[in-house]
C-alpha positions as CSV (number, residue, x, y, z in Angstrom):
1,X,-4.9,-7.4,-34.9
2,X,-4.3,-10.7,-33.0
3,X,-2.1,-8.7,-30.7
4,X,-4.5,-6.4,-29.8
5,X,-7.0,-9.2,-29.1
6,X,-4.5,-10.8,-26.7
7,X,-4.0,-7.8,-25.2
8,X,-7.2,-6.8,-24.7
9,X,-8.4,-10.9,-23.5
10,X,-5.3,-10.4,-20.6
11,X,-6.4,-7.1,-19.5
12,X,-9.8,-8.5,-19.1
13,X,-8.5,-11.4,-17.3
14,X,-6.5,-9.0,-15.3
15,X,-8.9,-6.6,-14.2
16,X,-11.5,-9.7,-13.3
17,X,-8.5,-11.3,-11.0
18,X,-7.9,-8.3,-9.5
19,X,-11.5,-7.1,-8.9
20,X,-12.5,-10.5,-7.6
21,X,-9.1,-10.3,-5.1
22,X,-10.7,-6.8,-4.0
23,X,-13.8,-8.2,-3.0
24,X,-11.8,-10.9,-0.6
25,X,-9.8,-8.4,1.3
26,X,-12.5,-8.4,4.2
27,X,-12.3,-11.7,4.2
28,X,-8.9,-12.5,5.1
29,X,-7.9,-8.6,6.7
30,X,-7.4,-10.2,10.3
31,X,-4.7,-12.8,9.1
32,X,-0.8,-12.2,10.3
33,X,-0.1,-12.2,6.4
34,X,-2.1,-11.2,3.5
35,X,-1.6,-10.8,-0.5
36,X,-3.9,-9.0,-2.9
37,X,-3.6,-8.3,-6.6
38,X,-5.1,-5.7,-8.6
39,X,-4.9,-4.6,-12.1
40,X,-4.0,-1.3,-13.0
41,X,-4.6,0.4,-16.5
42,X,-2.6,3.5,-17.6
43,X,-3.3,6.9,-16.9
44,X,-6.7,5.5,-14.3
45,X,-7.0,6.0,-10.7
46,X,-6.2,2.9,-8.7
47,X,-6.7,2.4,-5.1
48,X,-4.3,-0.8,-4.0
49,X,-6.0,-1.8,-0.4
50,X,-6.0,-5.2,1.8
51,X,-7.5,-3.9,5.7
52,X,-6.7,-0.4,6.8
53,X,-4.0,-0.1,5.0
54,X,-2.9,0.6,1.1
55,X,-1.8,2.9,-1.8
56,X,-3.6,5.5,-3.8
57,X,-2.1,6.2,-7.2
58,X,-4.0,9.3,-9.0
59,X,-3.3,8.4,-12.3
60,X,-1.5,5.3,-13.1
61,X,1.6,5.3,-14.9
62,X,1.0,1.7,-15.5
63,X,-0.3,-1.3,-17.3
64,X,0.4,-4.1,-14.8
65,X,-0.3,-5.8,-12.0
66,X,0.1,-4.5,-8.3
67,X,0.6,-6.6,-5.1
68,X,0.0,-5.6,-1.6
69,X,1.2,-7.7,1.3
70,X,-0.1,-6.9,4.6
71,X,2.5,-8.7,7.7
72,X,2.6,-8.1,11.2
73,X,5.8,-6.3,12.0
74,X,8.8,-8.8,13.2
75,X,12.0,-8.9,13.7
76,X,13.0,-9.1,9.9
77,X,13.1,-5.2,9.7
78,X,14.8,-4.6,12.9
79,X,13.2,-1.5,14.4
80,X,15.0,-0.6,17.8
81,X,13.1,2.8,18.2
82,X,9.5,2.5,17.1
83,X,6.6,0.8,18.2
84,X,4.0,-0.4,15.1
85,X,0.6,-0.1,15.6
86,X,-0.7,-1.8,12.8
87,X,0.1,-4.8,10.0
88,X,3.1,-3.7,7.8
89,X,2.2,-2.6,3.8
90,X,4.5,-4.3,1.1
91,X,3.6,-2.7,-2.4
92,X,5.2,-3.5,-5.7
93,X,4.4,-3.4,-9.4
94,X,4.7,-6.1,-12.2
95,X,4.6,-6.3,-15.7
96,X,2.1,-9.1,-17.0
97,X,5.6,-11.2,-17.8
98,X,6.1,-10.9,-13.8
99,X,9.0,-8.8,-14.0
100,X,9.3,-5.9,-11.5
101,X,9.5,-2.4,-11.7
102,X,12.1,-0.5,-10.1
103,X,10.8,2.9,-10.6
104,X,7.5,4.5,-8.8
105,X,5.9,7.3,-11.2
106,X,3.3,9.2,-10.6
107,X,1.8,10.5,-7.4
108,X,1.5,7.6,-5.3
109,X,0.4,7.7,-1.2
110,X,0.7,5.1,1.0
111,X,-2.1,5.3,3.6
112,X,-3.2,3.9,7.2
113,X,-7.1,4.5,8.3
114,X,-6.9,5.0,12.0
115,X,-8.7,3.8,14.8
116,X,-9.1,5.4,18.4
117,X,-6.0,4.5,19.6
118,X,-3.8,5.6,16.9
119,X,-6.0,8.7,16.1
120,X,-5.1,9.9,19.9
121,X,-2.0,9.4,19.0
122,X,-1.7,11.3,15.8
123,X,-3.2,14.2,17.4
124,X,-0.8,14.3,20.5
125,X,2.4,14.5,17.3
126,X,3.6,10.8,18.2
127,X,2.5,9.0,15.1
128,X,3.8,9.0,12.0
129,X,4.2,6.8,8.6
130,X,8.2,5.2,8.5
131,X,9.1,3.4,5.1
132,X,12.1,0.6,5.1
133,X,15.7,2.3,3.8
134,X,17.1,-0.8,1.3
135,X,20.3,0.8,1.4
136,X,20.5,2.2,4.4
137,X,19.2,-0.7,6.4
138,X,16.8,1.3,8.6
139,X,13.1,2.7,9.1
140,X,13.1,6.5,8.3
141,X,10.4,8.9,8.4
142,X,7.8,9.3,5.3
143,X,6.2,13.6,6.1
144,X,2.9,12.3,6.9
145,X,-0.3,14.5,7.2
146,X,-3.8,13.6,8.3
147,X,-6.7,13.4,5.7
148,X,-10.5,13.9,7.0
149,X,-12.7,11.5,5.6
150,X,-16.5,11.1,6.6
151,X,-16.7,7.4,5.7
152,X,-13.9,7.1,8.4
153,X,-14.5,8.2,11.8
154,X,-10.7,8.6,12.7
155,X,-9.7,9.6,9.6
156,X,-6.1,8.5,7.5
157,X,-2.8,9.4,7.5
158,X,-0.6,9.4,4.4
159,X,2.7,10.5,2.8
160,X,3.4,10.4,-0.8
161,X,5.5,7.2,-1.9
162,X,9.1,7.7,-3.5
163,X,9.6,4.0,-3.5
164,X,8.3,0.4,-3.7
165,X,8.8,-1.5,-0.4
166,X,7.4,-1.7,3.5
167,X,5.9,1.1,4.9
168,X,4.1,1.5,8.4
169,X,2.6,3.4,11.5
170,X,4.5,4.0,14.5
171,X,5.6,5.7,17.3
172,X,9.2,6.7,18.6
173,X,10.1,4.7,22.2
């Protein structure tokens, strides 16, 4: 019984942290670096956002903690070919220990909402979603497909996640 009430108190905890981070990510969108945490509760919906960016998951597979970083691209993740048009995503899942999860479940989508620029071109075929290859040391490309949305005048474009790690919008030089 004590067990559950823990559980239950660090859920609520959770959930409040991460709401609270949620209602920030206006705030602090524009930075060259950002961090937001959110709670996620098994078997829910949870939409992981900081700026135009994030990750939908459809149904959790998860009671944890998720953290999105938002950087502007560098030289860390050495990208000869692409140009980015937009602040990198980093997305990974922890347990409430802080450990890491190595494995994504679930039907998870990283996503960009576009803007004029990058709308133009998606529609002329130059723009696509890349995710960063661990092993192999190099961006490759995540299928991406465009989703109509009437909150967002440009619309999104998404591809479903195998992985944790950087993903992000570019073009091929």
């Amino acid at each position: 019984m004590r067990l559950k009430k823990v559980l239950i108190f660090s859920c609520t905890v959770l959930f409040v942290f991460g709401f609270v981070f949620g209602m920030w990510n206006p705030a602090f969108a524009e930075d060259n670096a950002s961090t937001a945490y959110y709670a996620l509760f098994y078997q829910e919906p949870a939409d992981v956002y900081l700026g135009k960016g994030g990750v939908f998951m459809v149904s959790s597979s998860y009671n944890a903690t998720a953290t999105i970083n938002r950087f502007v691209p560098d030289n860390t993740y050495p990208a000869e070919d692409l140009e980015f048009y937009d602040r990198w995503i980093d997305f990974g899942i922890y347990d409430y220990k802080g450990n890491p999860y190595l494995g994504l479940y679930g039907f998870n989508y990283a996503y960009f909402n576009l803007k004029y620029n990058t709308r133009r071109l998606w529609d002329a075929g130059e723009l696509s979603i890349y995710h960063w290859d661990t092993l192999r040391k190099k961006w490759v490309t995540c299928p991406t497909y465009l989703i109509e949305m009437k909150s967002l005048p440009h619309g999104r474009v998404s591809c479903i996640m195998l992985e944790f790690g950087l993903y992000g919008i570019a073009t091929e030089d």
